[in-house]
C-alpha positions in Angstrom: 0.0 0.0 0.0 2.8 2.5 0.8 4.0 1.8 -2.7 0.9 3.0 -4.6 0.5 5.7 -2.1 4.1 7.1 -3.4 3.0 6.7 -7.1 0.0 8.5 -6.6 1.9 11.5 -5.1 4.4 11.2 -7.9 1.7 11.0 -10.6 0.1 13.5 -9.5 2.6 16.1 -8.9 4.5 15.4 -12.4 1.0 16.1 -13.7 0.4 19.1 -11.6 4.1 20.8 -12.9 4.0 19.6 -16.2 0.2 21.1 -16.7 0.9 25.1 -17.0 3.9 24.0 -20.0 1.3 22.4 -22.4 -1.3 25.8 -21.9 1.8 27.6 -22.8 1.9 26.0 -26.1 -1.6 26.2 -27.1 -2.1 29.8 -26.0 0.7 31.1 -28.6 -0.2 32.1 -32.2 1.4 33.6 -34.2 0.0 35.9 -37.0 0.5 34.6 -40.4 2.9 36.7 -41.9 2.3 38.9 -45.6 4.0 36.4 -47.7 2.0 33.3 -46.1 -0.8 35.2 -46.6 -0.4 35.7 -50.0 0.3 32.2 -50.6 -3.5 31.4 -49.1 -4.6 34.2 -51.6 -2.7 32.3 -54.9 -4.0 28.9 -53.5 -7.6 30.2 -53.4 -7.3 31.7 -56.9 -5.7 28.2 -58.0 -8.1 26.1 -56.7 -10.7 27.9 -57.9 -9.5 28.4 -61.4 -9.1 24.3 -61.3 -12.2 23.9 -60.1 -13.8 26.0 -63.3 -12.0 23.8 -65.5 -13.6 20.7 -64.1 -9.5 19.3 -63.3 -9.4 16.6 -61.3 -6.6 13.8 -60.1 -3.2 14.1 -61.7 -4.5 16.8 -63.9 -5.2 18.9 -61.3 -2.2 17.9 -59.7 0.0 19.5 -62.9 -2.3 22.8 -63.2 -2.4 23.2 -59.2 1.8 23.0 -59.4 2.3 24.9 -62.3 -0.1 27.4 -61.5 1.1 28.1 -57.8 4.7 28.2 -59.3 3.5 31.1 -61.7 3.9 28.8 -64.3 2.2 30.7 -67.7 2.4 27.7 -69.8 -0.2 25.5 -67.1 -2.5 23.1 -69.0 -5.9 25.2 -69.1 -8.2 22.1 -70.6 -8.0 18.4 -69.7 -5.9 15.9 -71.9 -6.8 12.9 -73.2 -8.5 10.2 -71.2 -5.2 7.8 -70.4 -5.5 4.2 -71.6 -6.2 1.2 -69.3 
């Protein structure tokens, strides 16, 4: 019994010290800075443009990459169906 009763009080206090360090972590955000933000911005304009064209798996994939590279030459219309 005196064994438990020191695990308990050793549980319990680890618990007790280590509680106020994860609130710390949870309670800090930072603002997204200008250039993350404008990445959000390109992303929204991508995936909408993508989404117009009806793109879907890999060529979505290609347009979405080339398209949030600033790639000009990104496919704009689906390719051909590929072969099974």
């Amino acid at each position: 019994m005196k064994n438990a009763t020191v695990f308990a009080a050793a549980f319990t206090a680890i618990a007790l010290l280590s509680a106020p360090a994860f609130a710390e972590g949870e309670a800090v955000k930072k603002e997204p800075s200008a250039k993350q933000l404008a990445q959000r911005e390109k992303m929204k304009g991508c995936n909408a443009e993508a989404k117009t064209q009806g793109l879907k798996g890999a060529e979505r994939k290609t347009f979405m990459k080339g398209c949030l590279s600033g790639d000009a030459a990104a496919p704009t219309a689906p390719s051909e169906p590929k072969k099974k």
